[in-house]
C-alpha positions in Angstrom: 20.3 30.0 -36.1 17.9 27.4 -37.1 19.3 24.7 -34.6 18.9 27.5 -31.5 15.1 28.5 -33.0 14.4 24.4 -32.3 15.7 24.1 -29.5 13.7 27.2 -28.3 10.6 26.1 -29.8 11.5 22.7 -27.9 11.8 24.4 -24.8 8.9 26.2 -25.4 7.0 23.1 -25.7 8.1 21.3 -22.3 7.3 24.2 -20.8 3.7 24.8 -21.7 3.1 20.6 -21.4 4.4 21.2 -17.9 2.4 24.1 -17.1 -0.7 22.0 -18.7 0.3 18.7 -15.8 0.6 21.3 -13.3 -2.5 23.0 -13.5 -4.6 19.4 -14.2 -2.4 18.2 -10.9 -3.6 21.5 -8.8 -7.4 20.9 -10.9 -7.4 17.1 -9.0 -6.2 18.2 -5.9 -9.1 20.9 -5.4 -11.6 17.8 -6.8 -10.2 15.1 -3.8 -10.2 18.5 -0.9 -14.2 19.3 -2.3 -14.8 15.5 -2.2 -13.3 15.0 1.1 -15.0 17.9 2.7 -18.3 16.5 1.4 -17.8 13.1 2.4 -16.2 13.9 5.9 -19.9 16.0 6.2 -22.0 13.3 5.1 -21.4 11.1 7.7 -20.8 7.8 5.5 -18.0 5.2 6.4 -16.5 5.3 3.2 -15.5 7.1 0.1 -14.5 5.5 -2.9 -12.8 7.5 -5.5 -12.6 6.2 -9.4 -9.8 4.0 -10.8 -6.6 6.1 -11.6 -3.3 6.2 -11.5 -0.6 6.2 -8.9 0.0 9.8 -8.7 -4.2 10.5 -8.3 -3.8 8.0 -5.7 -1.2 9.6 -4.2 -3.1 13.0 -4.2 -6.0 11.3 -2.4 -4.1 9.8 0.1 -1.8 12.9 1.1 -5.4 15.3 1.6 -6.7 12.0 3.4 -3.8 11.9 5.6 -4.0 15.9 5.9 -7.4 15.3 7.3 -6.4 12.6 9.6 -8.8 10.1 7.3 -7.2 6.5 6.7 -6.9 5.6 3.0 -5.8 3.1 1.2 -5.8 1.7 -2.3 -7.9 -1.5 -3.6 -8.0 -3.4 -6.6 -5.8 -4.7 -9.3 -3.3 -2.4 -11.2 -4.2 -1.2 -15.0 -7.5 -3.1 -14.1 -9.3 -1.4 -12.1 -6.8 0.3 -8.6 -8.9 3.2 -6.7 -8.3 4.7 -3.7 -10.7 4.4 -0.7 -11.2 6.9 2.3 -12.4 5.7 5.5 -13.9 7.8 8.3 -11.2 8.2 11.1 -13.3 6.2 13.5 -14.5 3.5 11.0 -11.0 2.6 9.4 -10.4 -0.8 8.6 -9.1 -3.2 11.4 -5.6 -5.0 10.5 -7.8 -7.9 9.8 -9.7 -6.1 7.1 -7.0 -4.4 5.4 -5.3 -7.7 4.7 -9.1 -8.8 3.3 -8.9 -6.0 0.7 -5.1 -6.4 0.2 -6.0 -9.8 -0.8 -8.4 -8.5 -3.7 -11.4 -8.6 -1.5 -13.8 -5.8 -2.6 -15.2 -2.6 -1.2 -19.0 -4.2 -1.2 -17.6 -7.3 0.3 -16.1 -5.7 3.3 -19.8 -3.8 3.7 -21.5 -6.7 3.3 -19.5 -8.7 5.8 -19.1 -6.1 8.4 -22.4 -5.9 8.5 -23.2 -9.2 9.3 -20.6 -8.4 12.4 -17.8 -10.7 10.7 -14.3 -10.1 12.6 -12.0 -11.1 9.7 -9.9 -13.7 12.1 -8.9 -15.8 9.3 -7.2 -13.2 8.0 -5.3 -12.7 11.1 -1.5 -14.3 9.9 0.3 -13.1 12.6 4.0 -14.6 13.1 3.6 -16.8 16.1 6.7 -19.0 17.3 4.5 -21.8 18.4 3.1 -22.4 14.9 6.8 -22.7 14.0 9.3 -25.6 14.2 12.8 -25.5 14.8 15.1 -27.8 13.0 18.8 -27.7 14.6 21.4 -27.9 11.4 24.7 -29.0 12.1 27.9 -26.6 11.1 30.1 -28.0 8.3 33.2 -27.8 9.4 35.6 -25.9 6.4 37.7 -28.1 4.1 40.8 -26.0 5.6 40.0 -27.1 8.9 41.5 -30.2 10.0 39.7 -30.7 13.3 36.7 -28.6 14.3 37.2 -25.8 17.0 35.3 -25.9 20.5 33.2 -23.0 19.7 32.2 -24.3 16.1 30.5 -27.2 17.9 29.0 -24.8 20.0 27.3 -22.7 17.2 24.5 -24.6 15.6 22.6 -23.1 12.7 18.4 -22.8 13.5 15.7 -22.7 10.8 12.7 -21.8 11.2 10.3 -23.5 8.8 6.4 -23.4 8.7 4.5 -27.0 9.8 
């Protein structure tokens, strides 16, 4: 009797810390729509929410989405991660989010937009001519006595940076 009263008072537990996350989840989620609908009024480029976890993050970006608002999430983890709204037509470029990606700030990316930067040094696109190709020749197998005719034709290509 006393091991089926703990486990109810166990169960009893879980369920009212679950109902608590539930309700604090459903409590955030009306904060990020209010905040959303406010900023999407206001006109501004940008929204930047406080530093929180991954699910807050998560929150903000699925009502951002909802919206049609890119979002994306800046900063270093534990440290000081926040998610960032953009309005749809002032979303960063490629360019830019690579800039942020790479730990450049929020105020950075205002201060250098507005001096009409582009961000082309961030711009890392895969390009064959800024590759080299080295040709490596096939070992032939320790079983094989004599290489076959299509073993010399198969050659093995790297592709390495200059």
């Amino acid at each position: 009797a006393k091991v089926a009263e703990a486990r109810k008072r166990r169960k009893e537990a879980d369920d009212s810390r679950k109902a608590e996350e539930k309700a604090a989840r459903d409590n955030y989620c009306r904060f990020v729509q209010v905040t959303l609908d406010g900023f999407v009024a206001s006109g501004a480029d940008l929204h930047e929410f406080q530093p929180s976890d991954n699910l807050h993050r998560l929150i903000v970006q699925d009502e951002a989405q909802s919206r049609g608002l890119p979002c994306m999430s800046v900063g270093v983890e534990t440290v000081d991660r926040h998610a960032v709204v953009f309005r749809a037509d002032a979303g960063p470029s490629e360019w830019e989010q690579r800039f942020l990606q790479m730990e450049g700030t929020i105020a950075e990316l205002r201060r250098r937009r507005a001096e009409g930067d582009t961000f082309a040094e961030y711009n890392t696109q895969f390009s064959l001519s800024d590759a080299k190709f080295v040709a490596k020749a096939r070992q032939p197998k320790a079983q094989d006595a004599a290489p076959h005719e299509e073993d010399e034709e198969i050659s093995s290509r790297v592709v390495t940076d200059r």
